[in-house]
GUMARDREN-856983 format. One record per residue (C-alpha): residue in one letter; x, y, z. Coordinates in steps of 0.2 Angstrom, whole numbers, padded with zeros to 4 digits, always signed. Layout:
BEGIN
AXYZ ...
END
This chain:
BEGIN
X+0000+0000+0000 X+0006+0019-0003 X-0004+0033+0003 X-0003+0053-0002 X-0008+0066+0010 X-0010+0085+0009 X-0016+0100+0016 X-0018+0118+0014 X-0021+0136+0021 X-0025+0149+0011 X-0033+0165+0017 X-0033+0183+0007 X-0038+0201+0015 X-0042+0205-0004 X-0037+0223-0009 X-0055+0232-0011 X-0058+0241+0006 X-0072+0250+0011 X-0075+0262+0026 X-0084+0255+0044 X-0095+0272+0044 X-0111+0267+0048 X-0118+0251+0056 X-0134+0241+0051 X-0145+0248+0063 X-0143+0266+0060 X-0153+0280+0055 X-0147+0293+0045 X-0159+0305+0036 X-0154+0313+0022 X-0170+0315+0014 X-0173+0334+0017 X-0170+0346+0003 X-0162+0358+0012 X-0143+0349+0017 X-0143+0359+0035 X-0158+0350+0040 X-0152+0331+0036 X-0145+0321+0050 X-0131+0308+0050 X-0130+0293+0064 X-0116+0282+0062 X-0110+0268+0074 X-0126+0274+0084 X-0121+0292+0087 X-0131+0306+0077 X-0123+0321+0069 X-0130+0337+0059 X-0124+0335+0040 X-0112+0346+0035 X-0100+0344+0022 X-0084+0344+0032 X-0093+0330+0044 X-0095+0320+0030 X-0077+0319+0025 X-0071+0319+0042 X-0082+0299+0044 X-0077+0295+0029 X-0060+0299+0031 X-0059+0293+0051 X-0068+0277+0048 X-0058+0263+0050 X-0056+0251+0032 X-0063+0235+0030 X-0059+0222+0018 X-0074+0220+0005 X-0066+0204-0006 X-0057+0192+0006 X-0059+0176+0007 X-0050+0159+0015 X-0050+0143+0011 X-0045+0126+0018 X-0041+0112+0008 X-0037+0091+0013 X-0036+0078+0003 X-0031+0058+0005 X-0025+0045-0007 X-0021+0027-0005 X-0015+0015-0017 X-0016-0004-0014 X-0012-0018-0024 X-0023-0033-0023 X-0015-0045-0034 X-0003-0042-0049 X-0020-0038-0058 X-0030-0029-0049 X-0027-0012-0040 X-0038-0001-0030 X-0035+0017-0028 X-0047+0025-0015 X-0046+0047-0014 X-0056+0060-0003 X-0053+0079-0004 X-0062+0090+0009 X-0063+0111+0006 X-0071+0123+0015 X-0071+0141+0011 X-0078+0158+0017 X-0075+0173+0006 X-0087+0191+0003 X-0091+0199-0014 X-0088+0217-0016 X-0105+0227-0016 X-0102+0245-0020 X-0117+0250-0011 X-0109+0245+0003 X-0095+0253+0003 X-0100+0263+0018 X-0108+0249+0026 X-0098+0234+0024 X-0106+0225+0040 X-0121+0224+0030 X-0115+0215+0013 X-0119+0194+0012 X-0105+0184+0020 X-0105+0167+0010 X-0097+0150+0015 X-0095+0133+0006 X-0091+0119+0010 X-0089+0101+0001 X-0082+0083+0000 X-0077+0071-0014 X-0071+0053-0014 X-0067+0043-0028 X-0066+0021-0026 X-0057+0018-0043 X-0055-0001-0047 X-0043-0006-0061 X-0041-0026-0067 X-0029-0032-0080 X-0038-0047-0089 X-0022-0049-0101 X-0010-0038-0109 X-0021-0033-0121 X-0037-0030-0110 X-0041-0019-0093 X-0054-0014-0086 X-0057+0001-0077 X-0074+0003-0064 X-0076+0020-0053 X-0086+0026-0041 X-0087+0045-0036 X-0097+0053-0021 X-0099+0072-0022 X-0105+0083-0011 X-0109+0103-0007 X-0118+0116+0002 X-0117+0133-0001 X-0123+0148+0011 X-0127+0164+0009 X-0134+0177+0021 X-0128+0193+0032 X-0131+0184+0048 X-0133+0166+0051 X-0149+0168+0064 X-0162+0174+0053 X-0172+0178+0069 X-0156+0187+0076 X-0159+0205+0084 X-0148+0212+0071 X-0157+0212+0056 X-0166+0230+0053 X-0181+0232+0042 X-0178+0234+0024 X-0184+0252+0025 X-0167+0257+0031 X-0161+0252+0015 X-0171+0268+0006 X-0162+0279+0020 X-0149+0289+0006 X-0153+0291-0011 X-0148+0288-0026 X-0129+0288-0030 X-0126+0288-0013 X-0119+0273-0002 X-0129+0265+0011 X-0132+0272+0027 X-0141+0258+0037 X-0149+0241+0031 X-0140+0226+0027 X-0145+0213+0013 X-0161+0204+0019 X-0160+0188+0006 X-0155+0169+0014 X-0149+0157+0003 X-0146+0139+0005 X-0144+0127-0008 X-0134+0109-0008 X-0130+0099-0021 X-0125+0080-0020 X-0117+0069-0037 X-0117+0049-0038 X-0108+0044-0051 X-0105+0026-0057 X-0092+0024-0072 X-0084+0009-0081 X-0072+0008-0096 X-0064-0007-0105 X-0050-0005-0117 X-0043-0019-0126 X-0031-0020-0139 X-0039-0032-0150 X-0026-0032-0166 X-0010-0024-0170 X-0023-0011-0180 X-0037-0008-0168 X-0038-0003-0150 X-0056-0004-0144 X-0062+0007-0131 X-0081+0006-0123 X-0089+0014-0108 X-0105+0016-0098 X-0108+0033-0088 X-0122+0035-0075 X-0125+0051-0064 X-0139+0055-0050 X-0141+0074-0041 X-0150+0078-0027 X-0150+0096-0029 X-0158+0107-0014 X-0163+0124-0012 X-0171+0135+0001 X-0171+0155-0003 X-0181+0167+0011 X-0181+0185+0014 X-0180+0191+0031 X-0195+0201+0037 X-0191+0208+0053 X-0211+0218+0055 X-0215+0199+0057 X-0217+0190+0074 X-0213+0174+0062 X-0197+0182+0053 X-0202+0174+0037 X-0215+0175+0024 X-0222+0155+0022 X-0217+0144+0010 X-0222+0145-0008 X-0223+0164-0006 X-0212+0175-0018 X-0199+0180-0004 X-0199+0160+0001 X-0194+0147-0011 X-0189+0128-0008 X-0185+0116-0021 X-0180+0097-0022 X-0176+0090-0037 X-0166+0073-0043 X-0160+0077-0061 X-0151+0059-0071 X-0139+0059-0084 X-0134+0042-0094 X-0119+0042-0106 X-0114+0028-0116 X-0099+0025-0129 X-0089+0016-0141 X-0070+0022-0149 X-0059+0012-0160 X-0042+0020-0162 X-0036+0013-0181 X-0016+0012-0181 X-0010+0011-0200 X+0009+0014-0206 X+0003+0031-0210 X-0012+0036-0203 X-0021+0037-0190 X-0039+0037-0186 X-0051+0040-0173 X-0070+0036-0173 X-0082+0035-0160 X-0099+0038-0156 X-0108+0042-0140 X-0125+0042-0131 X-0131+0055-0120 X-0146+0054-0110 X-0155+0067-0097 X-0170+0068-0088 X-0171+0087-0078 X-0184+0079-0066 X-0193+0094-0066 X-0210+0103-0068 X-0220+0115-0079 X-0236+0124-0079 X-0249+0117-0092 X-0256+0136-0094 X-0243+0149-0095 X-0258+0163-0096 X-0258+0158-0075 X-0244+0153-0072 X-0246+0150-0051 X-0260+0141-0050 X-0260+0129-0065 X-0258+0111-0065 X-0240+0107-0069 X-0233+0094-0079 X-0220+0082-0078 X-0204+0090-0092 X-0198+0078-0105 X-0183+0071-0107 X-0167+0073-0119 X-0157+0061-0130 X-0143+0062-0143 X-0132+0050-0153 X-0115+0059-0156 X-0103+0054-0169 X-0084+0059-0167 X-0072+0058-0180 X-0054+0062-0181 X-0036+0060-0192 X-0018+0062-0190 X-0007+0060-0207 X+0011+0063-0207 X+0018+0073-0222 X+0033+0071-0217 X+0045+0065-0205 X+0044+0079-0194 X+0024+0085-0197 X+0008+0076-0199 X-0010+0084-0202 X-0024+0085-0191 X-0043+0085-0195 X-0057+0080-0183 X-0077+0082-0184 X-0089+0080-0169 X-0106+0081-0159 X-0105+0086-0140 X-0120+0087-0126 X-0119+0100-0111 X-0133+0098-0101 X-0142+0114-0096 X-0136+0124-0081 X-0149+0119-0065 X-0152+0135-0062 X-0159+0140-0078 X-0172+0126-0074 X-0179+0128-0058 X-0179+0146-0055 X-0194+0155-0047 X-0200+0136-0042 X-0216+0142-0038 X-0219+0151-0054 X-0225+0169-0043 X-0228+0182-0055 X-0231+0202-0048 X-0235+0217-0056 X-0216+0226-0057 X-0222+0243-0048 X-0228+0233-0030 X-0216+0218-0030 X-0207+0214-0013 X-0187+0215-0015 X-0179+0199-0028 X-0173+0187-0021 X-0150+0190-0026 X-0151+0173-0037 X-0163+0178-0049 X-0171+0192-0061 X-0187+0199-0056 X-0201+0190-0066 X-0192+0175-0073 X-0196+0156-0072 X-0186+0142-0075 X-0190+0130-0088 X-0186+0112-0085 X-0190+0108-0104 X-0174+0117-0109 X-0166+0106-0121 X-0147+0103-0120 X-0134+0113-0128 X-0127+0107-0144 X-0113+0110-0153 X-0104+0103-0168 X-0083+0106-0171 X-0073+0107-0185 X-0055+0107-0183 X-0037+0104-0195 X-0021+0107-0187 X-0003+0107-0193 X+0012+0099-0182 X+0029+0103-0188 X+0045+0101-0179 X+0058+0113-0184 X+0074+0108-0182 X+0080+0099-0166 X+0073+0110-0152 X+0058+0120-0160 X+0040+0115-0167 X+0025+0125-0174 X+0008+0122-0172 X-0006+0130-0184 X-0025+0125-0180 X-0039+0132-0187 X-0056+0128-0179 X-0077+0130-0182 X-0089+0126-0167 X-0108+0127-0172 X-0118+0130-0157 X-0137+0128-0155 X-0150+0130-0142 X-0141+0142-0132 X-0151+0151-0117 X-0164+0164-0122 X-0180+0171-0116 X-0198+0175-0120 X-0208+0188-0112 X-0227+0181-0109 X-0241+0190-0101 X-0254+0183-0087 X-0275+0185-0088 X-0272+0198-0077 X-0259+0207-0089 X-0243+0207-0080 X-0229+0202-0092 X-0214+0190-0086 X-0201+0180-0093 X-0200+0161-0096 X-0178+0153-0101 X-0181+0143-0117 X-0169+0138-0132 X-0170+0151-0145 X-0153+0157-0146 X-0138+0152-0160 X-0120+0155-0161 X-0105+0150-0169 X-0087+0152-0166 X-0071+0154-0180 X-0053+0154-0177 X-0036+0149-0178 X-0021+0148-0166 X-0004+0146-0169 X+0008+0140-0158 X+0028+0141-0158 X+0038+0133-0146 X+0056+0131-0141 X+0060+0117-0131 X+0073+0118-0118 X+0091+0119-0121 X+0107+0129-0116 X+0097+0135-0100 X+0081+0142-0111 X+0065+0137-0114 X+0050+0148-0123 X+0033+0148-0129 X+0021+0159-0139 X+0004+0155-0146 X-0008+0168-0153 X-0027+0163-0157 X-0038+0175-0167 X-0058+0171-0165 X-0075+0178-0169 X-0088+0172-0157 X-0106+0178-0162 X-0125+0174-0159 X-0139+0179-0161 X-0141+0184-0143 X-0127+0184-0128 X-0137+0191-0113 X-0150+0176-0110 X-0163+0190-0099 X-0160+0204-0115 X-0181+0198-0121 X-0187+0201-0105 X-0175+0218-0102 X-0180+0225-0118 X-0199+0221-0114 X-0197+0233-0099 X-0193+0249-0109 X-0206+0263-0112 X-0213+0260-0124 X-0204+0241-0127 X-0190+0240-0136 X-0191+0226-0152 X-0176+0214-0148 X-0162+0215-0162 X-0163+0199-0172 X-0144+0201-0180 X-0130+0191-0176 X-0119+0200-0159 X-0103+0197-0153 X-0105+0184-0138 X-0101+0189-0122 X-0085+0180-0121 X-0078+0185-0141 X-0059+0191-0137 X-0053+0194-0155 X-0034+0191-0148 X-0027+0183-0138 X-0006+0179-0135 X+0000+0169-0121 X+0020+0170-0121 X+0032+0160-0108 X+0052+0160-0105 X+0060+0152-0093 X+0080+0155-0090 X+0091+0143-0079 X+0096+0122-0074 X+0080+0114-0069 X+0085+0109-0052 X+0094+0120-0048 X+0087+0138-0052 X+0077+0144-0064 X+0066+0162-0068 X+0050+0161-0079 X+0044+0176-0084 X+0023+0173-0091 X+0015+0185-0101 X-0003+0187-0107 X-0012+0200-0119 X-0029+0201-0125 X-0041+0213-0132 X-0055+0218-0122 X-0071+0209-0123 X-0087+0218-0128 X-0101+0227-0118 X-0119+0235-0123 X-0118+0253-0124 X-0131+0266-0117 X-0134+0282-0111 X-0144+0287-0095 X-0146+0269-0095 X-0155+0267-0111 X-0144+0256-0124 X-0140+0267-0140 X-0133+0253-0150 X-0134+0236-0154 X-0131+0224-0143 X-0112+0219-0136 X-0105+0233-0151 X-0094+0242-0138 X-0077+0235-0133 X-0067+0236-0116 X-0050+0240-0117 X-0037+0228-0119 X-0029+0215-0105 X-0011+0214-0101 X-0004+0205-0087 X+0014+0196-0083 X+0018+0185-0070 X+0037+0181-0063 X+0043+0164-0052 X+0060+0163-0049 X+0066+0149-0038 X+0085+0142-0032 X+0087+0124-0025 X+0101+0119-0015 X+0105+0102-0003 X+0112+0102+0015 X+0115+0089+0028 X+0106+0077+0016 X+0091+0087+0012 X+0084+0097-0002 X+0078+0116+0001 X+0070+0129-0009 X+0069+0147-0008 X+0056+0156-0022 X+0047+0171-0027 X+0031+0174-0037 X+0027+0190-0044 X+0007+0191-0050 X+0004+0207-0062 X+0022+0211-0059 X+0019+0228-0070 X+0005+0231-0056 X-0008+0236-0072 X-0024+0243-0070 X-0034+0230-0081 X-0050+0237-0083 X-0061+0220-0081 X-0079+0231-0081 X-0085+0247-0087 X-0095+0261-0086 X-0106+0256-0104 X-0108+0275-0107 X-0091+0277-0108 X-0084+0261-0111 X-0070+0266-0099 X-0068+0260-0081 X-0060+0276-0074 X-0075+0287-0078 X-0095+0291-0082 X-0104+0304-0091 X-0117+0301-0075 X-0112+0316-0066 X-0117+0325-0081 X-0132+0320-0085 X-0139+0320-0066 X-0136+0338-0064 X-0122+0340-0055 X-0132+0339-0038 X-0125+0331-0021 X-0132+0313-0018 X-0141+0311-0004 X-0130+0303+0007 X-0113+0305+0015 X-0102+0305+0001 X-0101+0316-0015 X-0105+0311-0032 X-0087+0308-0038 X-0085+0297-0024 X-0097+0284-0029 X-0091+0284-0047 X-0073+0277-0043 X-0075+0259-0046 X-0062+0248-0038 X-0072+0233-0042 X-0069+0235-0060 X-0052+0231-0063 X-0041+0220-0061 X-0032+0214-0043 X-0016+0223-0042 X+0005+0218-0039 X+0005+0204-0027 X+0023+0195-0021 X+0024+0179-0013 X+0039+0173-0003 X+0042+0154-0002 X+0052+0142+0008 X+0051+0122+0004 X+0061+0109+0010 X+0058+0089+0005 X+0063+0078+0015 
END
């Protein structure tokens, strides 16, 4: 028997920080017109506004991490040989995590942003028997489990929580002054998967490869706003602020490969089977959604061929062409939102819950994504120590995620996921490498792509819908959300493996796309904007060295060594993360809250995480 163990501790303070200025429970009122009337409470002491009081908090207050997070990480692997034939590996990793998401209305009041938690397990029985030595058999076993929680304090009956009205206590452009978010969520999920491949190498020609897939979720989910007015906390279930769901979605694959050896070519054909059943529900009349009969959803099947060569042209290259059909299964969530199918006129609906889009329902007929790839590739070695790599590629995708707006008896339009949505995807890459040698080592590749559909935002229906008057949704092809037109990836790595070494990484790539607008109206099509581009480098250098028997190492990594502003979001009337045409456009005037209106429009959350150095020390014994 052998056995593997490890551990980890990873914990980061992140590097957005707000100010501890206010607390939940206060009570700020900057709701007057006249500034010298408004009042400021923070940590439970109340204050006259004025301007220089405003800065002297801000500036007094002490700064709070707003994106940190920790994670702990075990995991266990043993190794025991049965007989000369048979083998058994068993493996468990355990992870928990806590970490926050940055809300910038909180920046004043961090106390009040949701804390989230994680935490899971994953064990694996893997079986492997040699029935001669030509044919194995492999047969696994995986257990996965998760929950996931979100909430501002644990204790929804906890004294703590404050009516949502303390929410509406500063205006717009104006950080929070009291509240906290008022939203639980729970949700667990649990995977069984069962998983048996035989491989034999039937003839000199052919190696023959089938398998049988079978996987069984339990996922679970319980959302509930907090209602503190209530002696009971907590509207009941099937309400729009409480929603609970169990559901045990399948999935059932099956394959069959045969890898064709010939003295100059090679070929690879398969096929494969893919089955799912959502085990979900949907209304039988849309026009009342929340109290028709439902419906049991159907079921999903496809049969996918694959296809692929390889022929050498020459000593040193060989062409590459493969076809073939893939499966993804729908994410859950697009299935089983809004479980209960509630539907409220938008001017006198309670808050949303923070998982979904007011007014939307899942749809557990949603068919599977599909997507069929074309791809020829060029290997060519270059003399002794480099090689080229040139591939061009075509993935046509169907039924992505879309929506269609409906409308009740009583009028009230909401929005229902469905499959109405194509895209496609063109490129190429080319890759150069240099493999090591008199202490160097280097690589580059460059990929050029168009991703475009007919859609990228799955809610844009149901956005557009909202508009006075409604907007028609544009029925033209639009960049994806993904689409980055470039992208180079370069590595060089100086030194004597084993002894030291410094690896330089470097990454460009042009911006990805974003909707225009103005005073939050979109002014052009869909996606047509584009972010600036993304440059980052990375360093590691490390030195080895022995003493008294024992090998040590010292090292140094270097994130975003350049320490660049890479702006990751935008404003979309600008199309630029460092400023907004808002404070034109609202007038100039002071929010109505403690902080001015170019204070709220620095965004720290839109770029990129700045220079971060790590020092090491290893030693193996």
């Amino acid at each position: 028997m052998s056995f593997f163990a490890s551990g980890r501790y990873f914990k980061n303070d992140g590097f957005i920080y707000g100010k501890d200025v206010f607390l939940p429970s206060d009570s700020s009122d900057f709701q007057d017109d006249n500034p010298e009337a408004r009042t400021v409470m923070s940590h439970g002491k109340k204050y006259g506004f004025t301007e220089e009081l405003a800065q002297k908090l801000i500036n007094d207050a002490e700064a709070v991490s707003m994106n940190s997070s920790e994670r702990k990480t075990g995991s266990l692997k043993l190794t025991y040989n049965l007989t000369d034939l048979d083998k058994i590996n068993l493996e468990t990793m355990y992870q928990t995590r806590s970490w926050q998401d940055y809300d910038h209305r909180f920046r004043l009041d961090p106390t009040g942003n949701y804390q989230r938690k994680q935490w899971g397990i994953t064990s694996n029985v893997w079986w492997n028997h040699i029935f001669s030595s030509h044919t194995f058999l492999d047969l696994r076993y995986s257990y996965f489990f998760t929950r996931f929680n979100q909430y501002v304090y644990e204790d929804p009956y906890d004294p703590r929580y404050v009516p949502s009205e303390h929410l509406q206590n500063s205006g717009a452009n104006a950080f929070l002054s009291s509240g906290q978010q008022m939203w639980h969520f729970h949700r667990s999920t649990t995977t069984q998967l069962v998983k048996t491949d035989l491989t034999s190498q039937v003839n000199r020609h052919h190696l023959l490869k089938f398998g049988l897939e079978a996987k069984q979720h339990r996922l679970w989910m319980h959302e509930f706003e907090v209602i503190p007015e209530l002696p009971e906390r907590i509207a009941p279930i099937s309400a729009f602020n409480n929603n609970r769901y169990l559901h045990h979605p399948r999935e059932f694959a099956a394959f069959l490969q045969d890898k064709m050896e010939f003295d100059y070519i090679v070929v690879n054909s398969g096929v494969r089977l893919d089955y799912f059943d959502p085990d979900g529900q949907i209304p039988e009349d849309f026009t009342n959604p929340s109290t028709s009969k439902l419906k049991k959803s159907e079921t999903h099947l496809q049969i996918s061929p694959r296809f692929g060569i390889a022929y050498p042209i020459s000593a040193r290259g060989v062409v590459h062409i493969s076809y073939g059909h893939f499966f993804q299964v729908p994410n859950f969530f697009y299935l089983y939102t809004n479980p209960e199918f509630n539907i409220f006129p938008l001017q006198s609906t309670p808050s949303p819950p923070p998982q979904s889009l007011l007014n939307t329902v899942g749809n557990a007929n949603l068919k599977p994504q599909r997507t069929v790839i074309y791809e020829i590739g060029l290997q060519q070695q270059l003399g002794t120590v480099f090689g080229l790599s040139v591939t061009a590629f075509y993935k046509d995708i169907r039924n992505l995620l879309g929506t269609e707006v409906l409308q009740t008896q009583n009028g009230e339009r909401y929005a229902r996921y469905i499959n109405r949505d194509y895209g496609f995807v063109r490129g190429v890459t080319v890759d150069f490498e240099k493999r090591y040698a008199s202490g160097i080592s280097a690589s580059v590749d460059y990929t050029y792509q168009i991703a475009k559909g007919n859609a990228s935002d799955p809610n844009t229906a149901f956005l557009d819908a909202q508009t006075d008057p409604p907007k028609q949704t544009e029925k033209q092809l639009v960049p994806l959300n993904w689409d980055r037109r470039h992208q180079i990836n370069a590595t060089l790595t100086l030194g004597i493996p084993g002894r030291y070494a410094l690896s330089v990484i470097g990454r460009y790539g042009t911006g990805l796309p974003y909707s225009p607008t103005f005073q939050n109206v979109q002014t052009a099509v869909e996606n047509s904007g584009r972010k600036p581009a993304e440059f980052n480098v990375d360093l590691y250098l490390y030195k080895d060295f022995r003493f008294i028997g024992l090998k040590y190492s010292f090292f140094v990594r270097v994130f975003n060594l350049f320490d660049r502003l890479n702006e990751k979001d935008v404003f979309t009337d600008t199309g630029r993360a460092g400023y907004t045409l808002a404070p034109l456009y609202s007038g100039g005037v002071r929010p109505r809250g403690l902080n001015t209106l170019d204070q709220y429009f620095v965004r720290p959350d839109f770029y990129s995480e700045p220079r971060r150095i790590q020092f090491g020390f290893e030693m193996d014994f």
